[in-house]
TORBALO-490289 format. One record per residue (C-alpha): residue in three letters; x, y, z. Coordinates in steps of 0.02 Angstrom, whole numbers, plus 50000, padded with zeros to 5 digits. Example, Ala and Ser with C-alpha at 12.3 -4.5 7.8 and 13.67 -1.06 7.14 Angstrom:
BEGIN
Ala506154977550390/Ser506844994750357/
% end
This chain:
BEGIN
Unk545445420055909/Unk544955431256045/Unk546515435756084/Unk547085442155926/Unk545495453055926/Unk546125460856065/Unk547785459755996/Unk546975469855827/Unk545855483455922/Unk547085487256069/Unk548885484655964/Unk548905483055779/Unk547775497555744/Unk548385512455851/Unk550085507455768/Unk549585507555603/Unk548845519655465/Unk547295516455434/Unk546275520755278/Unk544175521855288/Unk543195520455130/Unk541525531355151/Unk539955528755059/Unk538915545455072/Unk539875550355231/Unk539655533455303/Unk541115521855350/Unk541015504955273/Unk542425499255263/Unk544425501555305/Unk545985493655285/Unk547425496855409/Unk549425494355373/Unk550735492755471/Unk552315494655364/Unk551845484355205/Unk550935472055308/Unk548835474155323/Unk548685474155485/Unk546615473555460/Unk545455474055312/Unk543635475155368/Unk542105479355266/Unk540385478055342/Unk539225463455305/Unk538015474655209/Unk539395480655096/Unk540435465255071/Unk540585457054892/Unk540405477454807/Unk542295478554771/Unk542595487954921/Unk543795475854999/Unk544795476054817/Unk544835495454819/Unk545685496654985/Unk546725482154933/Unk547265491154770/Unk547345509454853/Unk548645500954987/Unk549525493254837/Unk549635509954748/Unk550555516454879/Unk551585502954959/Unk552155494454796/Unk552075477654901/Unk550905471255036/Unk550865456455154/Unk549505449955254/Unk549255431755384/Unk547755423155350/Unk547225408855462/Unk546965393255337/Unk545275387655392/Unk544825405955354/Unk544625400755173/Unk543635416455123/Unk544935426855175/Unk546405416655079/Unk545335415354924/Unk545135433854931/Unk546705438554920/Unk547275428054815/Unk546165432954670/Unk547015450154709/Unk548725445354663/Unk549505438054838/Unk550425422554835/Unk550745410754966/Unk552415412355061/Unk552645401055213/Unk551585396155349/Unk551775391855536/Unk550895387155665/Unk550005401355777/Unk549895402855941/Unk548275399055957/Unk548395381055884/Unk547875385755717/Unk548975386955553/Unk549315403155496/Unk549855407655299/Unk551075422455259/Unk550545429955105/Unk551305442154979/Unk550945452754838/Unk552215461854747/
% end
């Protein structure tokens, strides 16, 4: 898991675009893409379960037409998540770390 931290700050990000949601000037939240794939969606603990995570989810949507995202299954809030927004399960493999990761899709 620590590696793909590192993998997320240090790679994923500076390649993707990368969207911040603001509350009074103050960055809660942001998703980043890296083609249709989310590449990161992160909302602060204070301001998780608000429907920020859905509004980045749908503002990415709005302008990608189709999104994909890997989950890690025992990350069960993240899968749940996501699929209450419309992605469906694709394939799955195992990761490099030892732990199963899903491919999923919304279109």
């Amino acid at each position: 898991m620590e590696k793909e931290i590192e993998n997320l700050k240090y790679n994923y990000i500076h390649q993707s675009e990368t969207w911040v949601y603001t509350l009074n000037g103050r960055p809660v939240g942001f998703i980043s893409l890296l083609g249709h794939e989310i590449g990161g969606l992160f909302v602060s603990p204070g301001f998780q379960s608000q429907g920020i995570g859905t509004q980045l989810v749908d503002f990415a949507y709005k302008n990608r037409k189709k999104l994909t995202v890997n989950v890690f299954e025992r990350n069960t809030k993240a899968e749940d998540f996501y699929k209450k927004r419309g992605f469906d399960f694709i394939s799955g493999h195992k990761h490099s770390s030892g732990y199963h990761l899903l491919h999923l899709v919304k279109t």
